[in-house]
N, C-alpha and C positions, 0 to 999 in steps of 0.2 A: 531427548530434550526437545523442546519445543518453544520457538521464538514467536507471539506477534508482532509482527512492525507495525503498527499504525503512521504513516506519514501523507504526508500533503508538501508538493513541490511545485511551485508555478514562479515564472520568469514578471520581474516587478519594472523592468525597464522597458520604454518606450519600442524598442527596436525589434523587440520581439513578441510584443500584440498585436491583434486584429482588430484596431478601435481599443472597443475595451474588454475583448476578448482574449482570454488564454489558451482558449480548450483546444484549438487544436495542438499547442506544444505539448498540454499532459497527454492528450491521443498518444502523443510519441513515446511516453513516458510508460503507459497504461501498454502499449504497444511490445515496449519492451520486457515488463510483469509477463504478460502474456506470454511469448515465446520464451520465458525463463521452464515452463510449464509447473509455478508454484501453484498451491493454493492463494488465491486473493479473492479480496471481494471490494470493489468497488464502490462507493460511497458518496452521497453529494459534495462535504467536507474533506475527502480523503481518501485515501487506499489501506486496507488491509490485508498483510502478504504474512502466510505461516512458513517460517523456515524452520530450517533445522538448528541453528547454532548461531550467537550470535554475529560471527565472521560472517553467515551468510548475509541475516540482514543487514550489516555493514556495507555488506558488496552491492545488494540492492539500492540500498541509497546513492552512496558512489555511481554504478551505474545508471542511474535515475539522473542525477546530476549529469552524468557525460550527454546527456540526451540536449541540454541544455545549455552547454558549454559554450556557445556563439552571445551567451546573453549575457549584459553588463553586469544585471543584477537578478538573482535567483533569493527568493523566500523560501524557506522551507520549515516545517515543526516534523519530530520526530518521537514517537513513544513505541519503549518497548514493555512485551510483559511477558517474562522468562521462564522456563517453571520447565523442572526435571521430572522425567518419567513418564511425559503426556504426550499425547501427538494428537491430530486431528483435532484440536481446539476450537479451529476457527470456527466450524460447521457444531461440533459439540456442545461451546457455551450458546450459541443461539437454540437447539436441539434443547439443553435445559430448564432455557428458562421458558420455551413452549411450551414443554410438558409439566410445568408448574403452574399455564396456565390452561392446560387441559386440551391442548391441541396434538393433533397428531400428524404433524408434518414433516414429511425426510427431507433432508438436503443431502 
């Protein structure tokens, strides 16, 4: 099986921005992805993480959120897209739709 998470998580209350900055709480966030050693890909709007199941990407968010837990008020949106018998998706669906437009580039 194979999970995409697409999420986006940033703290909406005063106490925990830089002006009107967030980025460095998702640093913390993006920090934690990273040392999970999933598949993710980073994104201006968002993060996308390939799990395995969807308890993992559960836990991912959960985790995502503990990152942020000192803040009054956390936003987040969440999509997932499930699908049995696949893996490596992430890298995969960008893979096809290049080569549909006649590129040949690996990730």
């Amino acid at each position: 099986m194979s999970v995409l998470l697409e999420f986006a998580m940033f703290p909406t209350s005063a106490e925990c921005r830089e002006g009107s900055s967030v980025s460095h709480k998702v640093a913390k966030i993006i920090d934690m992805i990273d040392q999970s050693a999933l598949n993710y890909q980073l994104t201006p709007m968002g993060t996308i993480v390939e799990c395995e199941s969807v308890k993992e990407a559960l836990g991912i968010v959960e985790r995502a959120y503990e990152q942020l837990e000192e803040c009054e008020r956390v936003y987040s949106t969440i999509k997932l897209d499930i699908r049995k018998g696949k893996l490596e998706r992430l890298d995969g669906k960008i893979a096809s739709i290049e080569s549909k437009l006649g590129r040949n580039v690996k990730h």
